[in-house]
N, C-alpha and C positions, 0 to 999 in steps of 0.2 A: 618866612625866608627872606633874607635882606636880596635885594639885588645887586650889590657889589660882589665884586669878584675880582681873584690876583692871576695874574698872568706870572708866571714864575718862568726867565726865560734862560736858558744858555746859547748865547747868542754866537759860540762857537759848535755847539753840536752839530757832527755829521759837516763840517767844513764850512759851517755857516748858515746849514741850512735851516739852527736855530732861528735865527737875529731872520731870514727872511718869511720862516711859517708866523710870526707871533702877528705880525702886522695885519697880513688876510683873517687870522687867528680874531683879534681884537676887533677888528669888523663884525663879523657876522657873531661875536657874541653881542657888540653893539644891536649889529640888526636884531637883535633877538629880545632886544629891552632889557640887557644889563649894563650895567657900568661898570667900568674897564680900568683894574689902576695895572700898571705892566709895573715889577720889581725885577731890577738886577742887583747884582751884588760884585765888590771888590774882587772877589776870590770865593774859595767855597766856603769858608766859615763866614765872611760875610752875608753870604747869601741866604747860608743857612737863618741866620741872625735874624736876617730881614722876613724872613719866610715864618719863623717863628711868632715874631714880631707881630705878623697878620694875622695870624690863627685866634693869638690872644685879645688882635682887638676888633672880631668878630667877623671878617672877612667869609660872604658867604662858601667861595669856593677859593682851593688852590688847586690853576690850573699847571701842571708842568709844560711846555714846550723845549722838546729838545728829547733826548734820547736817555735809555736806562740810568747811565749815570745823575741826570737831572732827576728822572724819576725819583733813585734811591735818596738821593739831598731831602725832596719833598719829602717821602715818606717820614725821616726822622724830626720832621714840622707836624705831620696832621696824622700818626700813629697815635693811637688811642686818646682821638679827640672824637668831637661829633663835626667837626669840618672835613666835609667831603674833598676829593681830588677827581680830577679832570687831567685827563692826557691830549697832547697834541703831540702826535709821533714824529718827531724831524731829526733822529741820531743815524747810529748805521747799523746797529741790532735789532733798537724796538721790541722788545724781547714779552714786555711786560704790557705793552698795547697789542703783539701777535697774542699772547693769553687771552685777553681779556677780548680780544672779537673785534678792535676799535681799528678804524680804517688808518693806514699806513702811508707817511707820503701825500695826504693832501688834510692841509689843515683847517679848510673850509668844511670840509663834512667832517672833520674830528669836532672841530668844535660845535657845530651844527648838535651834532649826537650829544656832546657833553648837555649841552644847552638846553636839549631838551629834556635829558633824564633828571636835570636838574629842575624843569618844571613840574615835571610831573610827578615822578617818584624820589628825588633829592637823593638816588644812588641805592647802591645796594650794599649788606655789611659782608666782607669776605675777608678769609684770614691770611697774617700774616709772618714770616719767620722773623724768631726772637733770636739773636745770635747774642753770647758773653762766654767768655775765658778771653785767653790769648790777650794779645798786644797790639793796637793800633796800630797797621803797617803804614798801608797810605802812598801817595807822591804826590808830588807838588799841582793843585789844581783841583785838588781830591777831595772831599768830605775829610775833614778832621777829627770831627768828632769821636770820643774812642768809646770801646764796646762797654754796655751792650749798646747794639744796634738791630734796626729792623730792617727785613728785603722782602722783593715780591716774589721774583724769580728763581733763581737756583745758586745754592752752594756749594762750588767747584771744589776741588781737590783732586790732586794726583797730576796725572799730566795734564788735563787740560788747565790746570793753574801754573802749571810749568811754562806751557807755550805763554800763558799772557804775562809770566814773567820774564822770558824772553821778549816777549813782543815790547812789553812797556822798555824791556832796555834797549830797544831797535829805533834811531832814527828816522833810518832808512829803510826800504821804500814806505812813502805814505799811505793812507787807511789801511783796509782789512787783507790786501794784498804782504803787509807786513807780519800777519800772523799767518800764514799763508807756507812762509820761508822758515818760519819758525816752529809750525809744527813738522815740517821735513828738519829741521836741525833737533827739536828733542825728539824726534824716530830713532835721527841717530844714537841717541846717548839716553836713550830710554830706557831704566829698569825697574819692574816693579819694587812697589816700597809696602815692609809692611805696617799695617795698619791695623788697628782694635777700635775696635764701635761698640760704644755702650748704649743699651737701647730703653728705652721707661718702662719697658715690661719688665725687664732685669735680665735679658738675652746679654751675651758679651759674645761677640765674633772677633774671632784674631786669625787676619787672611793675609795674604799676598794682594794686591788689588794694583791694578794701573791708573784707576781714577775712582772715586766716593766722590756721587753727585745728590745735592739735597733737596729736592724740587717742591716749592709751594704751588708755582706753575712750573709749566711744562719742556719750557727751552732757554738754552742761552746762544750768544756768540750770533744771534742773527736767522733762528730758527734750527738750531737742531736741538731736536725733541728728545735728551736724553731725557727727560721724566716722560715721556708722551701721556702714560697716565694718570697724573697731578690733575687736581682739581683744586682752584684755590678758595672753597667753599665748605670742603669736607671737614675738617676741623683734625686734619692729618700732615702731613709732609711722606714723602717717598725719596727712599732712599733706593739709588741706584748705583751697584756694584760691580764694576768691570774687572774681574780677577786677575788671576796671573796669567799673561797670555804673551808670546813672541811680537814680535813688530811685523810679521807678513801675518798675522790673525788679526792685531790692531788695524793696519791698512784693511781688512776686508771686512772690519767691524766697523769702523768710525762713520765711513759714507751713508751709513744705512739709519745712522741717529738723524739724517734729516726727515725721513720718515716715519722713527720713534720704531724700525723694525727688527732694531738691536734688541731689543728686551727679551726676545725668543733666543738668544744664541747662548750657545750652551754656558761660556765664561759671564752670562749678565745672569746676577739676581739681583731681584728687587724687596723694599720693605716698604711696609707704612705704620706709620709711629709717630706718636703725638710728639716724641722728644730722642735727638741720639748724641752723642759726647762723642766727635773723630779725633783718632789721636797717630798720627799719624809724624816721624822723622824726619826733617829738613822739607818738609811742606806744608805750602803758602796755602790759605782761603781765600778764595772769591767771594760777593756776592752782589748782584745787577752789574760783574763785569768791574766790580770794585777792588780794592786788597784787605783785606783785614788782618795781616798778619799770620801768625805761623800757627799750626795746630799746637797743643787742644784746644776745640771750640766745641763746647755746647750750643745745639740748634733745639728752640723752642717753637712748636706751634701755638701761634696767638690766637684763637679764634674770636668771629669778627671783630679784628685789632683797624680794619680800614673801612670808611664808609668810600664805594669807588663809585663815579660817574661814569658807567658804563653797563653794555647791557650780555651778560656772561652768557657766555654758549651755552646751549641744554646741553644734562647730564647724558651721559649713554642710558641707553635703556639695559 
């Protein structure tokens, strides 16, 4: 195992709080007896470029600092390589370091934990979603790259891709306070949209649904658990179905996905499927809180598609 290692940083994530975890970050992977090259990049395909760059020229680790949206950059660098990834959680969802168990908010023990699972067990292989059809949406600052692509976390649909397409077109007010306003503006103007999901067993559903969520892990947007029960080891994905429901059912459904206690209510079914094709009219895909363009999108499970530096919660019994 080489002792070098990439610092892969967005030195804007979470208002900056990128550019200030990488520094504590690089130390104590120092104190740990590695060597420390930090990479940024122009923009995102730069970054990507450069990140690539490292994988191929044998860089032991890439570690992301910064939040989901960095994560997912990384992931399409070290997705089906034997270069492990390392998180330093510094965005404002952290979506995909709350999965994986890895401490949140202080970059001295992220990397401390990276640091060590890299000495000792050099990571663990867990799977990861394959997305292709559709059309590279994107905005300016975004991954370019067009599909396929790979995520760790969940792929949105329905309303909550509406709100963050509202949100991305909202200046005003700054961070997640903005998405905030924006899911009270599409309550108002919210109507189910129908949708068909093709499934790999050859099931075809054709529902009303207010959101189709596609969870490798568990949550997006900052911790709510609409997959609560994803595992991203199983060599599955779960799909989660919010059907046709009014706007005083939605308000009394939504608050409860922070605790993942939506999945008992009557309008939630769920599935688990190695592979589903959503196809769904004038709706946007997310995925780590990204755009990917309009349905249809086939989502694949990669099993172990990521070697991650991290130590994954036990299973339920």
């Amino acid at each position: 195992m080489t002792s070098d290692i990439t610092l892969f940083v967005n030195p804007t994530a979470g208002r900056g709080r990128g550019a200030r975890a990488a520094r504590p970050a690089a130390e104590a992977f120092r104190d740990a007896g590695f060597r420390v090259r930090v990479l940024l990049g122009h923009d995102a395909a730069d970054a990507l470029r450069r990140a690539r760059e490292a994988v191929a020229e044998g860089t032991g680790a890439l570690v992301a600092v910064g939040g989901d949206g960095m994560i997912s950059l990384a992931l399409q660098a070290v997705a089906g390589t034997d270069t492990p990834l390392g998180i330093v959680a510094a965005g404002t969802g952290n979506d995909f370091a709350r999965t994986l168990g890895l401490p949140l908010g202080d970059p001295v023990a992220a990397a401390r934990v990276t640091a060590e699972t890299l000495r000792t067990t050099g990571g663990s292989a867990i799977d990861l979603g394959r997305i292709e059809g559709g059309t590279r949406g994107g905005r300016p600052g975004t991954d370019a790259s067009p599909l396929p692509r790979w995520y760790g976390t969940v792929l949105a649909s329905g309303f909550d891709s509406r709100v963050n397409d509202r949100g991305n077109r909202m200046r005003l007010p700054a961070g997640r306070f903005k998405y905030d306003l924006a899911i009270l503006a599409e309550l108002a103007a919210f109507r189910p949209v129908p949708y068909r999901l093709s499934f790999d067993d050859g099931r075809v559903l054709e529902t009303e649904a207010t959101l189709v969520a596609v969870g490798n892990g568990t949550s997006y947007g900052g911790g709510m658990r609409i997959c609560a029960d994803a595992r991203p080891d199983d060599g599955l994905l779960d799909v989660t179905v919010v059907g046709d429901c009014d706007r005083r059912t939605l308000v009394k459904v939504f608050p409860r996905v922070y605790r993942g206690t939506h999945l008992g209510h009557p309008v939630v079914t769920t599935h688990r499927v190695r592979s589903v094709t959503l196809d769904a009219p004038g709706t946007t895909g997310y995925a780590d809180g990204e755009p990917l363009g309009p349905l249809p999108l086939t989502v694949t499970c990669a099993p172990g598609a990521l070697r991650i530096l991290a130590p994954l919660p036990a299973r339920n019994p």
